[in-house]
N, C-alpha and C positions, 0 to 999 in steps of 0.2 A: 621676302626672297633675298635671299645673298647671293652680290651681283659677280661673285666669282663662283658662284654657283654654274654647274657646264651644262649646256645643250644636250636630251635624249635624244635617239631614236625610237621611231615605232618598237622595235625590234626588242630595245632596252627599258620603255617604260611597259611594254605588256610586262618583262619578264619583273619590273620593279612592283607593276601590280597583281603580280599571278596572273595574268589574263595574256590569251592569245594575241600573235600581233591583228588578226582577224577582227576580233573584238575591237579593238583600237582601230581598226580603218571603219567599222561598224560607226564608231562615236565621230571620229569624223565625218563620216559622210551625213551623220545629224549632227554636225555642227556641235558635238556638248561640251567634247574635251577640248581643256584648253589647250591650244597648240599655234606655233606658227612656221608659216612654210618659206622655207630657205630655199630658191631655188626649184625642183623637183623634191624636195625631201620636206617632210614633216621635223621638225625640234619641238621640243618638250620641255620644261623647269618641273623637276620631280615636285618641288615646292608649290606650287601652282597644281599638281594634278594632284597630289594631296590634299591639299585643302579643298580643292572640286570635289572627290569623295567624302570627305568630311563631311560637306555640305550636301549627298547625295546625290549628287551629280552621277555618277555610276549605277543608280540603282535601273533594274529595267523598267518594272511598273510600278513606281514610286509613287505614291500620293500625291508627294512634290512635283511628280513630273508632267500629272495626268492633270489635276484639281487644283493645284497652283499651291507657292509654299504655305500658308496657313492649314491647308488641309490635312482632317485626320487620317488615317489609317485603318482601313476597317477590320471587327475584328477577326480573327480566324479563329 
């Protein structure tokens, strides 16, 4: 993370991740995305929620999220 890297909002990481800000109060409210709260307000490090997707952090019924990260993916 670059420490002059600025603070999102909800508002600005939905739109950095195509995702509603809906979506993002969604992952908040299970705790996945990384975030922290200023106040009343949610902030974000695009850097930090990148790499969270990266690592599938975003996905809804993940392998990862369901059967723990070694798990496969069944096939379709």
């Amino acid at each position: 993370m670059n420490e002059s890297e600025r603070w999102l909002s909800v508002e600005e990481i939905g739109a950095h991740l195509g995702v509603s800000k809906e979506t993002v109060y969604r992952w908040l409210e299970k705790k996945k995305i990384p975030a922290r709260r200023v106040g009343r307000l949610w902030k974000f490090k695009a850097s930090e929620v990148d790499q969270w997707v990266s690592d599938g952090g975003a996905e809804e019924n993940s392998a990862h999220n369901e059967r723990g990260k070694n798990a496969q993916r069944d096939p379709i």
